[in-house]
ChimeraX commands (.cxc) that place a marker at each C-alpha (Angstrom):
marker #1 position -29.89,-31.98,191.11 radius 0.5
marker #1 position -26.05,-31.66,190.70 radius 0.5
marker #1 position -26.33,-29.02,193.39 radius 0.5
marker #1 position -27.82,-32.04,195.88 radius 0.5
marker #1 position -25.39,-34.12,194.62 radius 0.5
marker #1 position -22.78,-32.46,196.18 radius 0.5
marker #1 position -24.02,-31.64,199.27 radius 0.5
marker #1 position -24.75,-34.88,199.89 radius 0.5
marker #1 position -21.11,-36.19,201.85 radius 0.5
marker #1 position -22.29,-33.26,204.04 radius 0.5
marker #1 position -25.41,-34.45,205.22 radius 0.5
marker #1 position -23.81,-38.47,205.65 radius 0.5
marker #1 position -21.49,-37.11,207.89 radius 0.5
marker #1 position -23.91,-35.63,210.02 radius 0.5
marker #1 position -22.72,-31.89,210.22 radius 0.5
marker #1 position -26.28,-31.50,209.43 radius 0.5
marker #1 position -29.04,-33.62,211.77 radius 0.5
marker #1 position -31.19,-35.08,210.31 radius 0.5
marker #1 position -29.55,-34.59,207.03 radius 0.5
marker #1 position -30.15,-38.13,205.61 radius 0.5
marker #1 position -34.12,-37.87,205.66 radius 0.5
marker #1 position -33.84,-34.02,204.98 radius 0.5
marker #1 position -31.94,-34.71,201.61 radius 0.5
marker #1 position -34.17,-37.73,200.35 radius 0.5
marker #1 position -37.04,-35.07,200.82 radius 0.5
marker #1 position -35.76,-32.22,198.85 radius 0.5
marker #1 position -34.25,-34.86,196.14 radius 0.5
marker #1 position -37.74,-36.03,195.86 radius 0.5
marker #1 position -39.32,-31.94,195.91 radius 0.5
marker #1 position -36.80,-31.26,192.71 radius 0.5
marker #1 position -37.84,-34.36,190.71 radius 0.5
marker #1 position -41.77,-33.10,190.83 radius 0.5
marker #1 position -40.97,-29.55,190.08 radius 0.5
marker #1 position -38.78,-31.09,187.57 radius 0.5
marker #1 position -41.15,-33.67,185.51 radius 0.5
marker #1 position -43.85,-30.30,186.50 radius 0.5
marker #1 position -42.03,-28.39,184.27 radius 0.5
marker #1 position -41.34,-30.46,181.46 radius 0.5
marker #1 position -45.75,-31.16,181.36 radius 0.5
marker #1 position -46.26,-27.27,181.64 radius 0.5
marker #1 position -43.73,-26.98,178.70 radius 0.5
marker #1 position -45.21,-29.64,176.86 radius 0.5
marker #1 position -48.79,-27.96,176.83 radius 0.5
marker #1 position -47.29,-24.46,175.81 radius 0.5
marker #1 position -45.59,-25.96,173.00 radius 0.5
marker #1 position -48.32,-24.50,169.90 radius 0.5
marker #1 position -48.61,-27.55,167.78 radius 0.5
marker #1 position -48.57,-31.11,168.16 radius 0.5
marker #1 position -46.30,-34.04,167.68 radius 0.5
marker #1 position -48.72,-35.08,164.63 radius 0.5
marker #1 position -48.38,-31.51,162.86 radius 0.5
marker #1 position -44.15,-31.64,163.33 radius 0.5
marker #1 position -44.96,-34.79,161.78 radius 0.5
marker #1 position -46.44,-33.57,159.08 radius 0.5
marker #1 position -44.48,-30.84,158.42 radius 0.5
marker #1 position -41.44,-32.55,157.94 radius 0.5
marker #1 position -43.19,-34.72,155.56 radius 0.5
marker #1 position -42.74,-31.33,153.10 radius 0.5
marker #1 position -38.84,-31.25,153.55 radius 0.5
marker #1 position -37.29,-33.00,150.51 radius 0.5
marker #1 position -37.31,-36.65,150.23 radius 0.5
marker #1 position -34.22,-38.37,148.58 radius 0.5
marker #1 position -32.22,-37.17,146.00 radius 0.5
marker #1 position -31.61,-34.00,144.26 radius 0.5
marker #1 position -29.96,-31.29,142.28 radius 0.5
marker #1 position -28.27,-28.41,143.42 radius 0.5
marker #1 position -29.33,-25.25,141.15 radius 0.5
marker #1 position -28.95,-21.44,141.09 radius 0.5
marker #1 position -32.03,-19.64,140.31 radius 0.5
marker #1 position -31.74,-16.33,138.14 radius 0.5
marker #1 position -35.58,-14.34,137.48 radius 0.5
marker #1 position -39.22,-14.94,139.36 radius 0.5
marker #1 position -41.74,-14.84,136.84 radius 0.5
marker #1 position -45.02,-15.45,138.87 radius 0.5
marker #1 position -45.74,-17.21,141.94 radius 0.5
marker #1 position -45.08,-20.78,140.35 radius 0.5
marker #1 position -42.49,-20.67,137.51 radius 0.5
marker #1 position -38.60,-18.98,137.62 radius 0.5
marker #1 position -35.66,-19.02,135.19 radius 0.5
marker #1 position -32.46,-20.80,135.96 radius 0.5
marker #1 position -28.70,-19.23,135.59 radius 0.5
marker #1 position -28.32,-22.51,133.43 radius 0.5
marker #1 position -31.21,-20.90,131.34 radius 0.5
marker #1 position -33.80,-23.60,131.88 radius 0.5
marker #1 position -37.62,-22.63,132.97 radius 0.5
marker #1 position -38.64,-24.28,135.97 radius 0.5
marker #1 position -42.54,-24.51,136.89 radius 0.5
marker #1 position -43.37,-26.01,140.03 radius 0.5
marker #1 position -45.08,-29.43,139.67 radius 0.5
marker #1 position -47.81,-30.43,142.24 radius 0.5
marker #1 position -49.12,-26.16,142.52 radius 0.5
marker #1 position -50.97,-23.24,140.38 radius 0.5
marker #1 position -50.52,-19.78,141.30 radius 0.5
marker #1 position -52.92,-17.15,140.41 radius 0.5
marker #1 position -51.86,-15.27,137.14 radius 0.5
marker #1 position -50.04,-12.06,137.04 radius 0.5
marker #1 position -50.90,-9.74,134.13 radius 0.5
marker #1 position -49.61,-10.74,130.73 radius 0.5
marker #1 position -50.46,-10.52,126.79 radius 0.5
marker #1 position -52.73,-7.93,128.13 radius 0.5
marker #1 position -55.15,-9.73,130.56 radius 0.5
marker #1 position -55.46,-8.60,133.80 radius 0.5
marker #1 position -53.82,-10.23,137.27 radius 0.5
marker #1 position -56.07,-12.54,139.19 radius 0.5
marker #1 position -56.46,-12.17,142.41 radius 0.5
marker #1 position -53.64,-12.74,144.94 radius 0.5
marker #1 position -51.04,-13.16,141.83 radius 0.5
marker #1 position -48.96,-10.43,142.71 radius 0.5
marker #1 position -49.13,-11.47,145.86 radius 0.5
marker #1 position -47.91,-15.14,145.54 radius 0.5
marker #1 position -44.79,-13.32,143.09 radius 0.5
marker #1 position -44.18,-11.46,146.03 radius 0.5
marker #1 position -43.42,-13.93,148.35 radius 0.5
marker #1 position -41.76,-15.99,146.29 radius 0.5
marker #1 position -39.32,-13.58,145.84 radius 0.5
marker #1 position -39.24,-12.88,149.17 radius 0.5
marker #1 position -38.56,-16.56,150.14 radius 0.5
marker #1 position -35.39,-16.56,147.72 radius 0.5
marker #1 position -33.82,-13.39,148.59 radius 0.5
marker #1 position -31.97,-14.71,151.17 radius 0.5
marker #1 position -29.99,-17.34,149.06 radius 0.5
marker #1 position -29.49,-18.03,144.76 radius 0.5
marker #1 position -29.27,-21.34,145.48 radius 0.5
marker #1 position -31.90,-23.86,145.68 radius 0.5
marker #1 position -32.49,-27.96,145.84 radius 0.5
marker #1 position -34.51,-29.23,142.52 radius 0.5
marker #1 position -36.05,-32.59,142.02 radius 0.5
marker #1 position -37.70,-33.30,138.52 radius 0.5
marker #1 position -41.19,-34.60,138.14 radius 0.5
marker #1 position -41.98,-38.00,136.25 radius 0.5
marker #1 position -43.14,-36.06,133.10 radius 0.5
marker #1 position -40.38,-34.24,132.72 radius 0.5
marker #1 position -41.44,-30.98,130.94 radius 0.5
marker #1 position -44.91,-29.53,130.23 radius 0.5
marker #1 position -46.35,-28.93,126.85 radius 0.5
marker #1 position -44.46,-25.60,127.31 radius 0.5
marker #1 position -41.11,-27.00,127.72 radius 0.5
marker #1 position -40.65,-26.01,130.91 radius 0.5
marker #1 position -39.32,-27.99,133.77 radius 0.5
marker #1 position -41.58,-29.41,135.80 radius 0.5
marker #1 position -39.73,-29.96,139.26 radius 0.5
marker #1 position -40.01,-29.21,143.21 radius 0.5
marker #1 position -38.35,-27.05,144.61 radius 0.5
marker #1 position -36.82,-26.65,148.12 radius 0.5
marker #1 position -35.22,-23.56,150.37 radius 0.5
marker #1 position -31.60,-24.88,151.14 radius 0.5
marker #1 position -32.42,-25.83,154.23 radius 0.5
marker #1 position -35.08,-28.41,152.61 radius 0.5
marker #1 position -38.43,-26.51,153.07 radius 0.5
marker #1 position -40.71,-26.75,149.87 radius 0.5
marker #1 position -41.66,-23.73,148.24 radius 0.5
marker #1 position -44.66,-25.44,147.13 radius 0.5
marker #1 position -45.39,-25.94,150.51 radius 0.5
marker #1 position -45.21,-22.70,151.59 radius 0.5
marker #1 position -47.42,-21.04,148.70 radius 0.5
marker #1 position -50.37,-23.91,149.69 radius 0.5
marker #1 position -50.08,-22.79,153.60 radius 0.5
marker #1 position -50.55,-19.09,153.12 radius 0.5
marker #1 position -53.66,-19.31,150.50 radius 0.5
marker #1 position -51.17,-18.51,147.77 radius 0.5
marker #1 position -51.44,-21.29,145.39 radius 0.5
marker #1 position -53.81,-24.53,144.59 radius 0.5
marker #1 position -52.52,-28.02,144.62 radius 0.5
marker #1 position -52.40,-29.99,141.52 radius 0.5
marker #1 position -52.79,-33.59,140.68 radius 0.5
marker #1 position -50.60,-34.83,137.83 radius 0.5
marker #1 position -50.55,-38.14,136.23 radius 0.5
marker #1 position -47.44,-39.26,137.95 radius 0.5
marker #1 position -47.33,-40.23,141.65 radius 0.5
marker #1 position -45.42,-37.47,144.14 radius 0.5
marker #1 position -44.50,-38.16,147.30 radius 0.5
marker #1 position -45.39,-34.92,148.81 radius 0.5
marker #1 position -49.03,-35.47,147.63 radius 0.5
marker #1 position -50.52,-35.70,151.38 radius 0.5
marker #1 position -48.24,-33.14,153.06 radius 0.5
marker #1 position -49.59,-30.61,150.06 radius 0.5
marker #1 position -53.23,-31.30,150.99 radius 0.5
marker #1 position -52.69,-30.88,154.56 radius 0.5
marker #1 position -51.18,-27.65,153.90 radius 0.5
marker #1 position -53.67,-26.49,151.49 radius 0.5
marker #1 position -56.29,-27.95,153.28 radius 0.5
marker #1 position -55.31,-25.88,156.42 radius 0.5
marker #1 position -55.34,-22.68,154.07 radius 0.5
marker #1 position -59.08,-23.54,153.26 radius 0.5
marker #1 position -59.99,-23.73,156.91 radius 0.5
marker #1 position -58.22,-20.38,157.83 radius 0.5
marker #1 position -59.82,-18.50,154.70 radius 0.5
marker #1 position -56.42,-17.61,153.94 radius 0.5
marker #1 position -55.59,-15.89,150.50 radius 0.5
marker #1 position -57.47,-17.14,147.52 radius 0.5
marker #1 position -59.92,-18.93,149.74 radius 0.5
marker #1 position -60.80,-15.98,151.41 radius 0.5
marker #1 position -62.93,-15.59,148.35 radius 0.5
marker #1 position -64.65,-18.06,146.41 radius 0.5
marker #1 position -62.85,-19.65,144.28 radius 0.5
marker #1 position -65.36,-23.23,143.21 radius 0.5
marker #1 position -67.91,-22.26,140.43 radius 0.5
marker #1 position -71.28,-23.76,140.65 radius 0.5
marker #1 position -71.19,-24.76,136.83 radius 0.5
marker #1 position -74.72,-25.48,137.13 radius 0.5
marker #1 position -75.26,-21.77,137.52 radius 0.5
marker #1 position -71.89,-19.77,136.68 radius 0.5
marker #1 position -70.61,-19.06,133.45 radius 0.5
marker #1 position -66.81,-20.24,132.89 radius 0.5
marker #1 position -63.83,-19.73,130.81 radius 0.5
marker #1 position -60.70,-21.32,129.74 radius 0.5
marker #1 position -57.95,-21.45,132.18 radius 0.5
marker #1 position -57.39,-23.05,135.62 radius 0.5
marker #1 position -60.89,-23.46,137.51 radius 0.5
marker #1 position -62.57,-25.15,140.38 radius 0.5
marker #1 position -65.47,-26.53,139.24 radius 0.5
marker #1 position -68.58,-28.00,141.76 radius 0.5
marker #1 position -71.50,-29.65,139.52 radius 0.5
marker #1 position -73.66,-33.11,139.59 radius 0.5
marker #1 position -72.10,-36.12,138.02 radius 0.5
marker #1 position -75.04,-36.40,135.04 radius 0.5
marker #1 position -73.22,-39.77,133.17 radius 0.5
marker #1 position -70.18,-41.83,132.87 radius 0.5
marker #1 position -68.87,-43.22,129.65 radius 0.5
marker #1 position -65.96,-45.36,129.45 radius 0.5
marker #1 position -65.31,-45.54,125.19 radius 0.5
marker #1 position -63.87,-49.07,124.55 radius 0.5
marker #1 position -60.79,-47.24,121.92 radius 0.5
marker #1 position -60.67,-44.27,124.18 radius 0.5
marker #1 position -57.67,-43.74,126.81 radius 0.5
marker #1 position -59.91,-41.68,129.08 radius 0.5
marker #1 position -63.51,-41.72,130.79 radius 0.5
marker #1 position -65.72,-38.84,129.56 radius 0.5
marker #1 position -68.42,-37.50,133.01 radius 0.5
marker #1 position -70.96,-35.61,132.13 radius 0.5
marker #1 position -71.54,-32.71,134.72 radius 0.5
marker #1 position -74.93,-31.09,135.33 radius 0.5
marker #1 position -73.87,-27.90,132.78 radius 0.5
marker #1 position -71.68,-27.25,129.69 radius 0.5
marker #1 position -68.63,-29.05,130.85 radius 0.5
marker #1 position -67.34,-32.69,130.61 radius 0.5
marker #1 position -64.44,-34.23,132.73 radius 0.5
marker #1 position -62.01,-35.90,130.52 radius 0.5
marker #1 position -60.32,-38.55,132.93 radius 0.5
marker #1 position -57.45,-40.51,132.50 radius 0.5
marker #1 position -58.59,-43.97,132.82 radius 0.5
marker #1 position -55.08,-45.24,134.28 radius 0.5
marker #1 position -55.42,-43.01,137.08 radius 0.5
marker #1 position -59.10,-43.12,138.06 radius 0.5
marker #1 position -61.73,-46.15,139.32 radius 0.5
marker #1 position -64.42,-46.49,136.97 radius 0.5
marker #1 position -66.83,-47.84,139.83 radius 0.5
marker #1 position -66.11,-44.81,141.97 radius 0.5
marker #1 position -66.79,-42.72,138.90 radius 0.5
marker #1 position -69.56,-44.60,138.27 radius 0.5
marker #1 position -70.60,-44.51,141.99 radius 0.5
marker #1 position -70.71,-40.63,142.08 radius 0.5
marker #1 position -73.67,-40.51,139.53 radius 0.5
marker #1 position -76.27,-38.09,141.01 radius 0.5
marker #1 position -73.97,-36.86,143.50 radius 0.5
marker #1 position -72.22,-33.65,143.94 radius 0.5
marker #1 position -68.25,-33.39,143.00 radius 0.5
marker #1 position -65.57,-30.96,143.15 radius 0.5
marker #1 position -63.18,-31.12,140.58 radius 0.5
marker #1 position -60.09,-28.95,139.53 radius 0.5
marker #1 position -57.77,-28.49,136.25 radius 0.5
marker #1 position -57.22,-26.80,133.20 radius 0.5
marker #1 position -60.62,-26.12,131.24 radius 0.5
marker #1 position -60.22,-25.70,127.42 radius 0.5
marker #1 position -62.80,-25.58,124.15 radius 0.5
marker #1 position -64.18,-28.73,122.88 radius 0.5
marker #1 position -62.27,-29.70,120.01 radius 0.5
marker #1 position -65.70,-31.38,118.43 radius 0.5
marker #1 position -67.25,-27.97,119.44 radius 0.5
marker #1 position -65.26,-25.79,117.94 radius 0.5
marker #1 position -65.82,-28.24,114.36 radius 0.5
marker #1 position -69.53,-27.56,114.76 radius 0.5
marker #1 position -71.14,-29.82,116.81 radius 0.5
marker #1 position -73.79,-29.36,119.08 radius 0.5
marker #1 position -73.87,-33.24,120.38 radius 0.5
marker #1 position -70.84,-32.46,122.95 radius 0.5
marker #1 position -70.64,-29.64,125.67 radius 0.5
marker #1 position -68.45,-26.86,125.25 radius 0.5
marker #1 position -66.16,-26.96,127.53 radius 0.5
marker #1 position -63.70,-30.04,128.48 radius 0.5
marker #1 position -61.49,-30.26,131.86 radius 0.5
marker #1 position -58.54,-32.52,131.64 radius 0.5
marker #1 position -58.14,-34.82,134.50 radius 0.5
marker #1 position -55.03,-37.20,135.04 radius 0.5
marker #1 position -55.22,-38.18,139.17 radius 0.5
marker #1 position -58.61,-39.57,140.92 radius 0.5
marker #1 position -57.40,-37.08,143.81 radius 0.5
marker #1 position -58.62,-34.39,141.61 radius 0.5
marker #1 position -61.55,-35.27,142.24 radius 0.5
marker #1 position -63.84,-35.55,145.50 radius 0.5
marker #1 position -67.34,-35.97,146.14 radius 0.5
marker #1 position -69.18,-33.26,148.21 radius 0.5
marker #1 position -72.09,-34.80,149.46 radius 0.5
marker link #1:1,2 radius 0.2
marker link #1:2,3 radius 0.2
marker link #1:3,4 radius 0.2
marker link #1:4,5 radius 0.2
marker link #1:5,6 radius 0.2
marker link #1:6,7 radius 0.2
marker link #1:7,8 radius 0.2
marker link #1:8,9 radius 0.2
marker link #1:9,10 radius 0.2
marker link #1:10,11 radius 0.2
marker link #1:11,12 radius 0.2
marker link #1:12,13 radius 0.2
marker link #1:13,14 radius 0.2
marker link #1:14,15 radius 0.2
marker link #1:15,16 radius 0.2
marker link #1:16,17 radius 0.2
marker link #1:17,18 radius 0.2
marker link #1:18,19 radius 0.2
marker link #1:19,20 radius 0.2
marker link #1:20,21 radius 0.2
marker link #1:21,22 radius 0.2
marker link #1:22,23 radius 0.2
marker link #1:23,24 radius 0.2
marker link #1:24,25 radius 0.2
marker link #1:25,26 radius 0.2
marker link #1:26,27 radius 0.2
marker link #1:27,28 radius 0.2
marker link #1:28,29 radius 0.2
marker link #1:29,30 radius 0.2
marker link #1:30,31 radius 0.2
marker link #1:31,32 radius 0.2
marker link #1:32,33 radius 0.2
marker link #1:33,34 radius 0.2
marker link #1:34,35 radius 0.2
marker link #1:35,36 radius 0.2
marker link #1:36,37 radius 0.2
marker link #1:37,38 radius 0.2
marker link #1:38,39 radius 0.2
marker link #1:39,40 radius 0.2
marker link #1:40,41 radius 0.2
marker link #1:41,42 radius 0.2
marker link #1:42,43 radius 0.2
marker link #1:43,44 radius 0.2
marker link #1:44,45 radius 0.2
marker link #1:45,46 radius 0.2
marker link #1:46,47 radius 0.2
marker link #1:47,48 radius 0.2
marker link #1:48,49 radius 0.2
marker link #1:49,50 radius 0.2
marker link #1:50,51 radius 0.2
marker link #1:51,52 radius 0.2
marker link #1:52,53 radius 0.2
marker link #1:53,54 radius 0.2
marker link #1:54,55 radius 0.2
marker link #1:55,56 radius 0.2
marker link #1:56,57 radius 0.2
marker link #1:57,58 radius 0.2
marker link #1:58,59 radius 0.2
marker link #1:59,60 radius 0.2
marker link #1:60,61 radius 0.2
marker link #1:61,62 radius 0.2
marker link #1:62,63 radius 0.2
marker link #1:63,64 radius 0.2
marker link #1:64,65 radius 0.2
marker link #1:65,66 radius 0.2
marker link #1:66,67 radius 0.2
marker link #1:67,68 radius 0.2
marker link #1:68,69 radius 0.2
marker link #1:69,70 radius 0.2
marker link #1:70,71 radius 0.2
marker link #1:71,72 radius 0.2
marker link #1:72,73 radius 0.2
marker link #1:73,74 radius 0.2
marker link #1:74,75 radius 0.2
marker link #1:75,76 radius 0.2
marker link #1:76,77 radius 0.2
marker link #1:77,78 radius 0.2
marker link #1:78,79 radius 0.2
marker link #1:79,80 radius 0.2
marker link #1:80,81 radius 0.2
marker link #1:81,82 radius 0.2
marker link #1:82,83 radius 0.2
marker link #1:83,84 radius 0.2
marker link #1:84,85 radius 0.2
marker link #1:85,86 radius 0.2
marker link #1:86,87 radius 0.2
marker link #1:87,88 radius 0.2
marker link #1:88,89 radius 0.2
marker link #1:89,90 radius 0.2
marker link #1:90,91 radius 0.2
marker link #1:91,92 radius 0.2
marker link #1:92,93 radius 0.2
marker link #1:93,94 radius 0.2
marker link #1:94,95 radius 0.2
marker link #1:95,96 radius 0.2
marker link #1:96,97 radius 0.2
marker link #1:97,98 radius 0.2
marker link #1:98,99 radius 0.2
marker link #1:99,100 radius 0.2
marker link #1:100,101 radius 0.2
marker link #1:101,102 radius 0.2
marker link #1:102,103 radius 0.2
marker link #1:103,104 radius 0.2
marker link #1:104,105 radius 0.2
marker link #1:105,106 radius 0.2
marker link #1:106,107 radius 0.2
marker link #1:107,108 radius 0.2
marker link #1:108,109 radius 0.2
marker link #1:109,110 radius 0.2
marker link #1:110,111 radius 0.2
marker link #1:111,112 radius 0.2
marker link #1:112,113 radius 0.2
marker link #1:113,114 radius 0.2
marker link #1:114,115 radius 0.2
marker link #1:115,116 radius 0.2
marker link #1:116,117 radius 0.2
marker link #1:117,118 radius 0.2
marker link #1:118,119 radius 0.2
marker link #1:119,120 radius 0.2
marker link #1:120,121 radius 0.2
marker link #1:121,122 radius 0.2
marker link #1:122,123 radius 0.2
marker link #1:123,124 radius 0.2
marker link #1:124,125 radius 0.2
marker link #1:125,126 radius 0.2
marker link #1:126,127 radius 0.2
marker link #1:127,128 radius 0.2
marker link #1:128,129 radius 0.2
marker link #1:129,130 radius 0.2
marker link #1:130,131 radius 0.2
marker link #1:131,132 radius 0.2
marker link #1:132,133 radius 0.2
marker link #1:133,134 radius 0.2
marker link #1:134,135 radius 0.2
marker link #1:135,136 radius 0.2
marker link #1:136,137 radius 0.2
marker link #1:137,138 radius 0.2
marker link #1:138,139 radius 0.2
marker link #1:139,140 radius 0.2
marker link #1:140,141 radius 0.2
marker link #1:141,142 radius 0.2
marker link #1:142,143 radius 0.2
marker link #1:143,144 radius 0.2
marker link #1:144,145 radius 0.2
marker link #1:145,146 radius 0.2
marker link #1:146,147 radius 0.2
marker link #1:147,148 radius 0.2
marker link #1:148,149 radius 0.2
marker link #1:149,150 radius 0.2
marker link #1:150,151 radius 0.2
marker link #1:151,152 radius 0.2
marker link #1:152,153 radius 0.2
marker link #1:153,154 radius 0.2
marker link #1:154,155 radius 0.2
marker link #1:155,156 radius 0.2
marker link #1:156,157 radius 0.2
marker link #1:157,158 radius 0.2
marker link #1:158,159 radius 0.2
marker link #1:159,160 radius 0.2
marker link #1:160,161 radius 0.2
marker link #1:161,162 radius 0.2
marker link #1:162,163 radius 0.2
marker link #1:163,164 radius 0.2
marker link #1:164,165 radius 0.2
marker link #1:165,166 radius 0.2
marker link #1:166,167 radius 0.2
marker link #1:167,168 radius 0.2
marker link #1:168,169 radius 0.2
marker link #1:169,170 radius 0.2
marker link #1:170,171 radius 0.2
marker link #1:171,172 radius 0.2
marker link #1:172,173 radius 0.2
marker link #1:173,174 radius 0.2
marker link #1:174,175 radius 0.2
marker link #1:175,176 radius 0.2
marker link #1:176,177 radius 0.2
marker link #1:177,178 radius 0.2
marker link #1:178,179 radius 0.2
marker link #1:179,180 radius 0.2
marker link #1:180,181 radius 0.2
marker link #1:181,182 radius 0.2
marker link #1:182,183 radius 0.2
marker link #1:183,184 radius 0.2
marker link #1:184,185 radius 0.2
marker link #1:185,186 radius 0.2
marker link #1:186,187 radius 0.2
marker link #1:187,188 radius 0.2
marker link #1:188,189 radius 0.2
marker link #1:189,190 radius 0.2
marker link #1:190,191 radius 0.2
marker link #1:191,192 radius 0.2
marker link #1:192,193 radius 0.2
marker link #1:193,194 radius 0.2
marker link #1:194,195 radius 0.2
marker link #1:195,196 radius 0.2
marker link #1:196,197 radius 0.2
marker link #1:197,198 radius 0.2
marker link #1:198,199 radius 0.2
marker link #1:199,200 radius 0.2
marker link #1:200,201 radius 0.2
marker link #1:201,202 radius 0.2
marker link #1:202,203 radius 0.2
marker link #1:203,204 radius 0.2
marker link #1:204,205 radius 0.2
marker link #1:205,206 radius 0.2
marker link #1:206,207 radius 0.2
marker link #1:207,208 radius 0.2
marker link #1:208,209 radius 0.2
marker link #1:209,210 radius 0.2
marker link #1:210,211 radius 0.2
marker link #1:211,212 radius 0.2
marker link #1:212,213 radius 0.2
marker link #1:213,214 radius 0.2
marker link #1:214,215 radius 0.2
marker link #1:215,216 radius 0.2
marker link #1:216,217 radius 0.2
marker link #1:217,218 radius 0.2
marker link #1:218,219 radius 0.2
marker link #1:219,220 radius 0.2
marker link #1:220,221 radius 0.2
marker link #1:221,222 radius 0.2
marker link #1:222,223 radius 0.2
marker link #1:223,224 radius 0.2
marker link #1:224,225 radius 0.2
marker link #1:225,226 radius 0.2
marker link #1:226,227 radius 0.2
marker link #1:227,228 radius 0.2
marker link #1:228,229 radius 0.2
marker link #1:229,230 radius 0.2
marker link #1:230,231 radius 0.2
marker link #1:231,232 radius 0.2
marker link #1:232,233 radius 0.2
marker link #1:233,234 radius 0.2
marker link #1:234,235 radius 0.2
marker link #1:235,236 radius 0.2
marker link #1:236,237 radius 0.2
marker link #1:237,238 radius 0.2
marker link #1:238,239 radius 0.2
marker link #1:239,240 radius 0.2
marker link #1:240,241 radius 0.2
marker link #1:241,242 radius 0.2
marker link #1:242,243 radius 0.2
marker link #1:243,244 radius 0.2
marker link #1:244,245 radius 0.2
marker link #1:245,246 radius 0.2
marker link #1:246,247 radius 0.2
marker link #1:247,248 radius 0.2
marker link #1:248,249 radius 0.2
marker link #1:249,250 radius 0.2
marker link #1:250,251 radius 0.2
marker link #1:251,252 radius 0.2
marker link #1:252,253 radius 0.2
marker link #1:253,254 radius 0.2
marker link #1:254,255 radius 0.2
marker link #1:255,256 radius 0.2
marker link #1:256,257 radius 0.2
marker link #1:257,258 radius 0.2
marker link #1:258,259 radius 0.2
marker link #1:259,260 radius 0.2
marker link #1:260,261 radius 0.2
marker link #1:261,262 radius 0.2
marker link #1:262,263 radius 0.2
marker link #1:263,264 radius 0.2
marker link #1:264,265 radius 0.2
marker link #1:265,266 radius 0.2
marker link #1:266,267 radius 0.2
marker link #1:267,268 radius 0.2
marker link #1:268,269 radius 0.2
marker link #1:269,270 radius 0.2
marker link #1:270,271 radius 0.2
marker link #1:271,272 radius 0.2
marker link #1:272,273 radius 0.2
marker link #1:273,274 radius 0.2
marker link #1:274,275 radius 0.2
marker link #1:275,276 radius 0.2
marker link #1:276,277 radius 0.2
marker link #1:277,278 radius 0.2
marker link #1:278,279 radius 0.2
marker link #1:279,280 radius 0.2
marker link #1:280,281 radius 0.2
marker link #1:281,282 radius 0.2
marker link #1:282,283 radius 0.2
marker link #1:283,284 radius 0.2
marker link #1:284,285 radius 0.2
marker link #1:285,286 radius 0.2
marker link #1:286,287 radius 0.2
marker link #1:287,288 radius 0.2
marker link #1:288,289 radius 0.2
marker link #1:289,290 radius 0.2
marker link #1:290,291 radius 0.2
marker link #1:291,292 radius 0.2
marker link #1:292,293 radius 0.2
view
């Protein structure tokens, strides 16, 4: 267009005939190969203005604090030069090996790129969760790539992690799901497998689990903090009551849920009795929880 610009005292003056008429033409000509262009690079463009979207939604929100980290230890917890352990807040990686119990799958492989991810810098962004620390002492905190990326993020999109739910609200809740929930689709890392035990028909163990079952009963104790749901085998969900709906719970009796959270030994089962199920899951967020049909 510049080009046309300047040629166009030329055609005025009439060195050229016709040069008026011939220079409105080609004027015209450049702006359609012109907005052509910009279309055909639109549609090439892989994602869409809703992904970018999105996406930025996992850069860091608001403040934070500038920190140095020192030594990975798995694929969701490192040590600070300031000495303080930091475990991410919203994500569980699978286990390495340790006190003698073997590495679950893709483990290693969620260390690995971790460390991969902060070899190129020591120094990271850190924003503290509402609770604080964990029963652990640990600090529970996300954590962002200087140029605002979250490393949560990043383990959720490649299959490397699963999301959590704590009792505080995050702001990065939705942009997690979407990234996990695009891992799920893809079959990526530990969904490449099968990671949600039919409780109904699978035998389970302490730890970290995705559990799929019937929703048996509800019971919402009057001097009790939490609802108690009864699943169709030996596990109850223990659920914060401040951060569930007791009609939806209520609501999802005879239907099919997927829940996920740390599973532990009933207390009143390991005392002796046989009235209560065996294994408890401790839920603090309703998002925890979804139905499945």
């Amino acid at each position: 267009m510049p080009t046309l610009d300047r040629l166009n005292p030329v055609f005025v003056r009439g060195i050229l005939p016709g040069g008026r008429q011939l220079l409105k033409q080609l004027k015209k000509k450049a702006l359609y190969h012109w907005v052509g262009a910009f279309f055909l690079g639109c549609t090439l463009i892989p994602f869409s203005w809703a992904e970018v979207d999105a996406q930025a939604n996992c850069f860091i929100k608001g403040r934070s604090e500038a920190v140095v980290w020192d030594y990975i230890v798995d694929g969701d917890t490192l040590w600070l030069q300031d000495g303080r352990k930091v475990r991410f807040a919203s994500v569980n990686a699978p286990e390495v090996a340790h006190d003698g119990l073997a590495p679950e799958p893709f483990g290693d492989q969620a260390t690995e790129v971790l460390r991969g991810l902060l070899k190129s810098s020591s120094r990271l962004q850190m924003q503290r969760a509402e609770r604080g620390e964990d029963q652990h002492g640990r600090v529970l905190a996300h954590l962002f790539m200087p140029d605002g990326r979250s490393l949560e993020a990043i383990l959720l999109e490649n299959g490397l992690a699963f999301q959590l739910f704590p009792d505080d609200h995050s702001a990065y809740n939705d942009c997690f799901s979407e990234r996990e929930n695009d891992a799920r689709k893809a079959g990526r890392g530990v969904w490449s497998k099968q990671p949600v035990l039919d409780i109904s028909q699978q035998s389970i163990t302490s730890g970290f689990h995705l559990v799929s079952s019937i929703v048996m009963a509800v019971r919402a104790p009057r001097d009790s903090d939490y609802y108690w749901v009864d699943l169709d085998g030996p596990m109850v969900l223990r659920v914060l009551k401040s951060g569930a709906d007791e009609r939806w719970l209520r609501n999802a009796i005879g239907r099919k849920i997927e829940a996920r959270g740390w599973v532990m030994e009933s207390s009143r089962r390991k005392r002796g009795s046989k009235k209560y199920k065996p294994w408890v899951m401790g839920i603090y967020h309703s998002l925890a929880i979804k139905r499945i049909n």
